[in-house]
N, C-alpha and C positions, 0 to 999 in steps of 0.2 A: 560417725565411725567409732568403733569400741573394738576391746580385744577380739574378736572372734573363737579365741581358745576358751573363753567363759564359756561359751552356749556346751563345753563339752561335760562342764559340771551340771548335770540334771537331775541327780538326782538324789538330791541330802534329802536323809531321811524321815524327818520329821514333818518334811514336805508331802512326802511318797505315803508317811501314817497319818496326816492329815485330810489328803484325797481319799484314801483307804476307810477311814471310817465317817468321811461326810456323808452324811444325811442320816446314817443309826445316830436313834434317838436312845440314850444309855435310861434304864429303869429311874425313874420318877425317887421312886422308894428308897434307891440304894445311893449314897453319897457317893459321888466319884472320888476316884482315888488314881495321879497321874503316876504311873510308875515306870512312864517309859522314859523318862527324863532325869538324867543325872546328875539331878542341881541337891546338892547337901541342904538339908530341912533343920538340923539342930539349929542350935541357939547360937549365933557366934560371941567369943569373950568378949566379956567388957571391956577389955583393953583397948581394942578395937577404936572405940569412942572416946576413950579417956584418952587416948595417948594422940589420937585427932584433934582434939580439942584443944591439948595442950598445946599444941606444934601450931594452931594457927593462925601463925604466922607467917608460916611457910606457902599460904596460898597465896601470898605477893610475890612470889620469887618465881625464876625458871628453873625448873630440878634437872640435878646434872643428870645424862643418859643413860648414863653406866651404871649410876645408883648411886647412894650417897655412901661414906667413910664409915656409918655406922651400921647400914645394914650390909654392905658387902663384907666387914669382919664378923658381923653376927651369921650372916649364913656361911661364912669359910670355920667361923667354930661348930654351926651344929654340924654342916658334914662329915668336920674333924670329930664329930664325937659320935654322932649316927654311925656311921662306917669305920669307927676306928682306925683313921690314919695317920698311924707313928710315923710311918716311912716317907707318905707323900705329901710335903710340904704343902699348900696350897695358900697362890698369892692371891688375897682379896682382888686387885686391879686387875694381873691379867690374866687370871683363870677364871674369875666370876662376872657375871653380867648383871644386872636388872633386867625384867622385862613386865609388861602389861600383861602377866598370864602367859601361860607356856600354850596355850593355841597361837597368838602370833609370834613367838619363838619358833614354835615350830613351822608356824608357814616362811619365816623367814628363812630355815635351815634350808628351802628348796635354792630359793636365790644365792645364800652365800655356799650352798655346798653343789652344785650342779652346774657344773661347765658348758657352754654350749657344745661341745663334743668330749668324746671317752672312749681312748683308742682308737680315734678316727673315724667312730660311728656314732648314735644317738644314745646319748647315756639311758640306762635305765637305773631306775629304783625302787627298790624290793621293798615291800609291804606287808606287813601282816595281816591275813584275811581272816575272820572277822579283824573292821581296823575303826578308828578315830577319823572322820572323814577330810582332817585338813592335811591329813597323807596324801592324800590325792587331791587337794587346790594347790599344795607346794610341787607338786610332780606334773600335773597336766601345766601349770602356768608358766615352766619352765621348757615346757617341748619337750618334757622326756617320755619316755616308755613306766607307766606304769606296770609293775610285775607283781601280782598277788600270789602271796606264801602262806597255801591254806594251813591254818593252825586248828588239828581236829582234836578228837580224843585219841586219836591213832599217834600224833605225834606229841603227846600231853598238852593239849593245847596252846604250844608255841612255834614258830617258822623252824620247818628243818631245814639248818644250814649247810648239813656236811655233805646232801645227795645234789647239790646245786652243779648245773653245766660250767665249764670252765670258760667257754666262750662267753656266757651271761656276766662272772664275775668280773671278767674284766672292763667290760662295760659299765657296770653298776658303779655310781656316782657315790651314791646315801641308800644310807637303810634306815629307817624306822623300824624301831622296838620297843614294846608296850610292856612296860612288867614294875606290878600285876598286870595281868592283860587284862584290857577290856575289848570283851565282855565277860571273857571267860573265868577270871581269877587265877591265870596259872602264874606261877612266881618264875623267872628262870635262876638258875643256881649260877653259883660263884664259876662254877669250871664251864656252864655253858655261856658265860658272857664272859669269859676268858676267850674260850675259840671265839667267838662273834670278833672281839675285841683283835686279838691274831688273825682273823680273815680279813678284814678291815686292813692290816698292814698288810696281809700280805696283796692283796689287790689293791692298795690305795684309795679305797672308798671311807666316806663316813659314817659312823657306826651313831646314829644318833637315838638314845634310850631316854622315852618318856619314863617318867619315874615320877607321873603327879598321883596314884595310887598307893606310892611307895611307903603311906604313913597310915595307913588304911588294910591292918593286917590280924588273921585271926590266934598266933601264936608265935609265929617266928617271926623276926623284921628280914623282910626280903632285902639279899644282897643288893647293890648298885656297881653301875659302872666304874666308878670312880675304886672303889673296892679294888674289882677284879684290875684296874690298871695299876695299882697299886703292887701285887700277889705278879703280876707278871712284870714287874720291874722297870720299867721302858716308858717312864713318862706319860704322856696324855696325848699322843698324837692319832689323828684320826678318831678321836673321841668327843661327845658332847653328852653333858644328860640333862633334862628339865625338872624342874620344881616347880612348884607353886603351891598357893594359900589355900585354894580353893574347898580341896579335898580335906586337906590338914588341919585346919582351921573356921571351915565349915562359913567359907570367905568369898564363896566366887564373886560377888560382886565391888571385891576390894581388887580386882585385876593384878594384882603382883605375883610374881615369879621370880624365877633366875634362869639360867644357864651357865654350867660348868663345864670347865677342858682343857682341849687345848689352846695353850695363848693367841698361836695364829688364828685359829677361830673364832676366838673372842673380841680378837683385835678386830676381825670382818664382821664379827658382829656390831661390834661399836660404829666402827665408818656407816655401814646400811644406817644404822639407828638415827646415825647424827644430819641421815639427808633425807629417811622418809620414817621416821616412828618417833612416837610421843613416848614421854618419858614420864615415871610415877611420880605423883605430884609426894612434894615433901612431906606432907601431913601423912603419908600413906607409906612410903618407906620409913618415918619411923615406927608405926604399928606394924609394919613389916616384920623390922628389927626386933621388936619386942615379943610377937610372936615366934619368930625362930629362935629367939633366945628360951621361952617357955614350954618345956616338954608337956608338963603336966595336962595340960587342956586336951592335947594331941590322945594322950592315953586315956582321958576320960572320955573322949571321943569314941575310939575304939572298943571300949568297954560297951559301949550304947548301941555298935553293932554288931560286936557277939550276940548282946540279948537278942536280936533278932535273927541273927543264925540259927540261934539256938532254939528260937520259938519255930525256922522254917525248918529245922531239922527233926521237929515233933509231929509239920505236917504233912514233909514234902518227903521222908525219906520212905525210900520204895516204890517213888512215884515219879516220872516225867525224866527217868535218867539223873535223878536230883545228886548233887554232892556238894558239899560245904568249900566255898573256895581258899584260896590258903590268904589269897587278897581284892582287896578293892569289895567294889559294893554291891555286886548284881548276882543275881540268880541267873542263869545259861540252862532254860529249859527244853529238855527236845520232847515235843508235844506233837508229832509226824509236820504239821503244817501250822508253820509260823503265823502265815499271813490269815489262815480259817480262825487260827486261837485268837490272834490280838482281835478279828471281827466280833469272836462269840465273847468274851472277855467284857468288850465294852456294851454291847449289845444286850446281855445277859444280866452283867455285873457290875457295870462303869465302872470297871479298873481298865486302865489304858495301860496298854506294852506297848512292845514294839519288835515287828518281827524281826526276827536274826538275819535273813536275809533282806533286809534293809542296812543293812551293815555291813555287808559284806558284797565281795563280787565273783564271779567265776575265774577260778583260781586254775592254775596250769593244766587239772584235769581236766575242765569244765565246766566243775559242779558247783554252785553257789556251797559253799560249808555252811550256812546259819539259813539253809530254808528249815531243816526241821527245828528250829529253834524260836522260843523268845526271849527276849532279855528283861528282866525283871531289878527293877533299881529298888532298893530297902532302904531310901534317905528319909520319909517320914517315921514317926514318933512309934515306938512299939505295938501301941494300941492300933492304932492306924494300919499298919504291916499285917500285926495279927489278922486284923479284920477281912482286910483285904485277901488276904493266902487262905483264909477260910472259906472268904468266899469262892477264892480261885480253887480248891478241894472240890467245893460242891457243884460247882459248873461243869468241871472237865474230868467228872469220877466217872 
């Protein structure tokens, strides 16, 4: 015996572009190139190791859950200083968390923030389509109603809140929201996660905003959560936002993160943690610490993916619907049929995508929003990008 709600996850992605292109054999000649995958290729700091190294000692010990004294006041400074918060205090213990990476952060937000009822009915939880797929393993494994919020170029590719049914809102438990989005790169502005942030009180749901792209930006640093509750004065209730190294730092396999908010959530965050989740070992929250305390790495980071905006804006602009996004790492091209390009792509060219509508689900009209699309990850090295989008030019001219 096992859940039976699993069997209703069937279809992550990577699985779905795996069967997709079994058995095309990609050209001999041409190196493949994976770009359907959003794992950071730079170099990560040396700190990293040096400050591992240093600490261990700490792999004889149990690390506390929550995180340790030095990394929970090193990320309560840089938010205080990424976001400029004069007004909003923010206590290390209980508005900040540790966590293993904000993927089981966020699968955790389904169980601390999703009630088994909502209004006396089956909660649901709104989702931005195209989404991050562990929106939907925190939502189906709770028994809720998943509700997909297509996010097109109609609505600047992010969820429109303000035409939502009222009967929906009052059922709605958690929202997820992605900004930058992925895939799209749209930012949301201070005044639109202010209303998010006000609808959320005013129906009592959780307003929960990934923000692990949020360091990953082409000129502005896109607002946060924590910002916008700040500008609306009223505390951190009904709020949470994620962090992590991954993106930032070019760390994903250092698993660290946080979560930020409200105390009461934080505090359900801690109890879950301390009966079913592993905490970051010591040696790892202090290169944690040491990382959030170092801007510098972060914007030479960024610097590395202008260049390559900047290289796809010499080859893609005028083509495929192309636009430079204002964050995060992916090209969102609409090429009529996602699933025919990622085939001729790898088939033609051994560059692997991945279609957009593998990322997505049939949203309140019906329509999958990312069939005419693919999504295009730029985390290898410039030359590598280059090559690759050149070749992608001469396949799909």
């Amino acid at each position: 015996m096992y859940n039976r709600d699993l069997d209703r996850l069937t279809d992550y992605p990577f699985d779905r572009l795996r069967a997709l292109l079994g058995g095309i054999e990609p050209p001999a000649s041409a190196e493949p190139v994976i770009m359907s995958l959003g794992e950071p290729q730079h170099a990560p700091p040396t700190l990293i190791q040096e400050t591992v190294a240093a600490h261990s000692d700490g792999w004889a010990k149990y690390p506390p859950v929550a995180g340790s004294k030095e990394l929970l006041e090193a990320v309560s400074d840089w938010l205080t200083r990424r976001y400029g918060l004069t007004s909003l205090a923010l206590d290390p213990v209980s508005n900040i968390i540790a966590v293993n990476g904000t993927k089981e952060a966020l699968f955790m937000a389904g169980d601390i923030c999703v009630p088994r009822t909502k209004d006396g009915r089956r909660p649901a939880v709104l989702i931005p389509n195209p989404f991050y797929q562990v929106y939907v393993g925190a939502t189906v494994l709770r028994d809720a109603e998943p509700v997909y919020l297509s996010a097109t170029k109609e609505t600047g590719f992010l969820p429109d809140f303000e035409n939502l049914d009222v009967d929906l809102l009052k059922r709605t438990a958690l929202v997820f929201l992605c900004t930058p989005a992925n895939p799209q790169g749209a930012i949301a502005s201070l005044n639109y996660l202010k209303k998010a942030i006000n609808l959320a009180r005013k129906y009592d749901f959780v307003l929960a905003v990934d923000e692990c792209y949020a360091e990953i930006y082409d000129t502005v640093p896109p607002p946060g959560g924590l910002e916008a509750a700040q500008e609306l004065g009223q505390g951190l209730s009904n709020l949470l936002v994620f962090h992590s190294l991954s993106k930032r730092s070019n760390a994903p396999g250092l698993r660290s993160g946080f979560v930020a908010g409200e105390p009461r959530l934080i505090n359900a965050f801690r109890t879950l943690r301390n009966y079913g989740g592993a905490a970051v070992p010591l040696p790892l929250l202090a290169a944690s610490a040491g990382l959030w305390r170092d801007d510098n790495h972060a914007e030479q980071n960024r610097m590395m993916y202008r260049a390559k905006f900047d290289r796809a804006d010499q080859l893609l602009q005028g083509k495929f619907d192309y636009y430079r996004p204002e964050g995060g790492f992916y090209l969102w091209l609409d090429v009529t049929d996602g699933e025919d390009t990622a085939r001729q792509l790898w088939a033609e060219g051994a560059i692997r995508v991945i279609p957009g509508a593998y990322l997505a689900r049939p949203g309140l009209d019906g329509t999958n929003p990312g069939n005419r699309y693919v999504r295009i990850a730029l985390v290898q090295d410039l030359d590598v990008v280059d090559d690759a989008l050149t070749r992608l030019v001469e396949i799909l001219a």
